[in-house]
N, C-alpha and C positions, 0 to 999 in steps of 0.2 A: 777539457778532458777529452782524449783520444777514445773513441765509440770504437769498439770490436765489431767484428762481422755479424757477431751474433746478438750485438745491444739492439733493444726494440728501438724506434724511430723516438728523435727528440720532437716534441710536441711544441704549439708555438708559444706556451706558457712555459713551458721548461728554459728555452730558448730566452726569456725576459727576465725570469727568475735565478735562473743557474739550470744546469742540465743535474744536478746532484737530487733535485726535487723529484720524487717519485710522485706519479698522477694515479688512481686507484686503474685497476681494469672498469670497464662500461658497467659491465655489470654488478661491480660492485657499489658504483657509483648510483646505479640503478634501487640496491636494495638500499642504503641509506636515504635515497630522498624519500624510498615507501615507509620506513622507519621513524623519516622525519615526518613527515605528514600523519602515519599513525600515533606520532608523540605529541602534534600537536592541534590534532583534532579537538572539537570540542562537543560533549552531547549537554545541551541548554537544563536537561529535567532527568539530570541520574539518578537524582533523590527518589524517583519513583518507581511503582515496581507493577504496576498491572493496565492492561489495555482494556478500552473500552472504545469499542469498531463500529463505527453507524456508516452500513453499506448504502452509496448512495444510488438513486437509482432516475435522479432527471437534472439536466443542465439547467440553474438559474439563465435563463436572460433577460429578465426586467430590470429598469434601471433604480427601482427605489427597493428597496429590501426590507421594509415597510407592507408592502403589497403581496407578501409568499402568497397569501390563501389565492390573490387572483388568478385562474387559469392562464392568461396572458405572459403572467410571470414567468412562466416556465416552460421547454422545450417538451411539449406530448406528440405524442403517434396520434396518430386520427381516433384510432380505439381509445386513446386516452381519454381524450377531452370528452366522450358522451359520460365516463364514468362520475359519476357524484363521489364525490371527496375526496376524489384522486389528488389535488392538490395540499388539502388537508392531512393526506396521507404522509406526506415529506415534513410537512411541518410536527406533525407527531414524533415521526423519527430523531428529527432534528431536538425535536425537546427531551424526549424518552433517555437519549445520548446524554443529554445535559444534565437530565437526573440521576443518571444514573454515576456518571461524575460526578455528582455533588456528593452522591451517598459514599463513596469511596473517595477521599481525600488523597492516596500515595496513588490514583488513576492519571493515563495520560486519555484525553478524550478525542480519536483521530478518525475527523471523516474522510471518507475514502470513494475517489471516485475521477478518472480523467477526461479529460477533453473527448466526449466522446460523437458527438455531433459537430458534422461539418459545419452543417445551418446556422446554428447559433455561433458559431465562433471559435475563439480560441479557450472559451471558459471551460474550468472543471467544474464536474459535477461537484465537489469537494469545496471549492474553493466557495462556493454559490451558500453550499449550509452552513460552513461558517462564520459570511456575511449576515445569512438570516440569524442564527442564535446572536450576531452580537447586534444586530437590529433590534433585535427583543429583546436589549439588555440581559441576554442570556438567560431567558424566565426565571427571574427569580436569584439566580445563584451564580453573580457576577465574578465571585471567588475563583471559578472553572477556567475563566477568560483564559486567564494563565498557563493552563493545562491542556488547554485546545490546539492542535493543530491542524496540516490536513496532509493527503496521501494524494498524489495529484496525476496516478498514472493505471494505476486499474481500468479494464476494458471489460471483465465480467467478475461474475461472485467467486472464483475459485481467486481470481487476482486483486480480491479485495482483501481476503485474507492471508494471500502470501505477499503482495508488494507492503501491507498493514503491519504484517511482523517486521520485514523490514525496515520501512519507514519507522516503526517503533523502538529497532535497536539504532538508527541512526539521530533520535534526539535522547536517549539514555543510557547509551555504550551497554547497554545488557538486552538480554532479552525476557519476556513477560511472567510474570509466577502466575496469574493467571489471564486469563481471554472472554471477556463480553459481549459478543455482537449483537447487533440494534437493529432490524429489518422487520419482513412480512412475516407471521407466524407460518404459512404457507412453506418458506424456506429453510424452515425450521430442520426439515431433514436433510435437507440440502449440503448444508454449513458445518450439521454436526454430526452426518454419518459420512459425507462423500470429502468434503474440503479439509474437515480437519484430521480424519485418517489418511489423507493425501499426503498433506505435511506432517503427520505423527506425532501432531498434537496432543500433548495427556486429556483424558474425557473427562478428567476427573480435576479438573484445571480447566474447563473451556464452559462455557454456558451461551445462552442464545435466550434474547429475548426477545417480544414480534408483535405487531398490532394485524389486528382482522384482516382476512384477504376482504377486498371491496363488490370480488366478483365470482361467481363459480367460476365462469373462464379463466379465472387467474389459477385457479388451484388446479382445472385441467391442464393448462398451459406449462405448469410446475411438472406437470406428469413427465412432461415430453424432453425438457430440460434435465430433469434430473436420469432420465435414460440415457441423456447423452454423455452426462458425467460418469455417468457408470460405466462404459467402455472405453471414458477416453477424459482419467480423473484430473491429470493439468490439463485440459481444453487446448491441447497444441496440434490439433493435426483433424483435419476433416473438415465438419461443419462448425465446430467449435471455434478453431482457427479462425475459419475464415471470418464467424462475427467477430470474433477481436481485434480482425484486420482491419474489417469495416469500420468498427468502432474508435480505430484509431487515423483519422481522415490530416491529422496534424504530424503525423509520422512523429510520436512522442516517444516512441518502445518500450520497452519495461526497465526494470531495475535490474542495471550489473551487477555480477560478482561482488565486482572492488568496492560498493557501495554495505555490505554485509558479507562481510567473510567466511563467517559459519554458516552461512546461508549457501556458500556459492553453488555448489553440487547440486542442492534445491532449486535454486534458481535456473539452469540450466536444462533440468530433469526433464526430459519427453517419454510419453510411453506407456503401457498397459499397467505394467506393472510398480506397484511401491519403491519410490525412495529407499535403496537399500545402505545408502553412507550415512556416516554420523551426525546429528543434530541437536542442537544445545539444550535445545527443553527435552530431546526424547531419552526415554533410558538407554544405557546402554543394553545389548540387545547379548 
């Protein structure tokens, strides 16, 4: 067939085929593979319908998962190690998390926590308490096994509950009717005055549960922390930044867009001010 001046160029499939075959534009070509991959995703645990978040806060590096309580086990700051039951302390979390999965059956139970220490390795913090609860046969309530995952890229507690959501709509294709989190009581206002109005979480839909701070220091230490969230609520820009940078020594980044769609806007968001775009759990405004 005789191509006009103005027929777009024969392609070299066209060329094999017949030139009568029309080939899509790029772009179109473009949104049917996004289409194909959205049709053919898979979320493992849709059947369920509520998070429960055990923020982790120290990298396993022992080799037996057997030995959580020993200090050895686990990656501490200098301050760490003189505290008494600081090790104890993770292992509570670790179980508190399991119980509380257990008492909610449609829960996904996701610890949260990434490679955050150069020293120890490549390990997540996350990766580390899921070893220890199934070292422990999961105290008690092996049923959870199945409901347990982990969040493998958080760098501090604002990104333990936003990479958390996400990591939670990407094993259940929805996202949470409600939110559980597992930490220090200390953080208690932390979680559910500054992070979850960050993201626009309902209050009334979010809960927080916490074991004893071990030290005064820690709850001064809280003081200081939680001022910095107060001016600066997704932790992108300053001092906050830059521990996250620090914290990420394996250049792991955070969670894209394309990884939670209704998320994307959120995920992106820098700045004083609230998230003012749409979000799946929040009302509409």
């Amino acid at each position: 067939m005789r191509r006009s001046a103005s027929s777009p160029p024969v392609s070299p499939y066209q060329q094999a085929v017949g030139s009568d075959i029309q080939v899509a534009p790029a772009s179109s070509r473009r949104l049917l593979r996004d289409s194909s991959f959205s049709r053919a995703r898979k979320f493992p645990v849709s059947n369920l319908s509520t998070l429960i978040l055990v923020a982790g806060h120290s990298v396993y590096t022992g080799l037996d998962y057997h030995d959580a309580q020993g200090s050895s086990s686990w990656y501490l700051l200098d301050y760490q190690k003189e505290v008494k039951g600081q090790t104890e302390s993770f292992m509570a979390h670790i179980r508190l998390g399991v119980e509380q999965a257990a008492a909610d059956p449609k829960s996904v139970l996701l610890f949260s926590g990434g490679k955050t220490r150069a020293s120890a390795g490549p390990r997540a913090e996350a990766e580390g308490y899921w070893l220890v609860a199934e070292a422990n046969d999961w105290f008690g309530f092996p049923e959870v096994r199945r409901r347990a995952f982990t969040e493998e890229k958080a760098r501090d507690s604002f990104e333990n509950l936003l990479f958390g959501l996400c990591r939670y709509y990407e094993l259940t294709g929805h996202h949470p009717t409600h939110v559980t989190v597992v930490g220090y009581e200390f953080k208690k206002a932390r979680f559910q005055d500054m992070h979850r109005a960050a993201v626009r979480y309902p209050a009334t839909s979010f809960s927080y549960v916490g074991t004893p701070a071990l030290t005064p220091s820690a709850v001064d230490g809280e003081a200081a922390a939680a001022a910095a969230f107060r001016t600066d609520p997704y932790g992108c820009s300053g001092a906050l930044a830059a521990k996250r940078a620090e914290r990420d020594p394996f250049a792991e980044g955070g969670y894209g867009p394309d990884r939670c769609p209704a998320m994307a806007g959120l995920l992106n968001w820098c700045g004083p001010d609230p998230f003012p775009g749409r979000l799946p759990w929040a009302p509409r405004r």
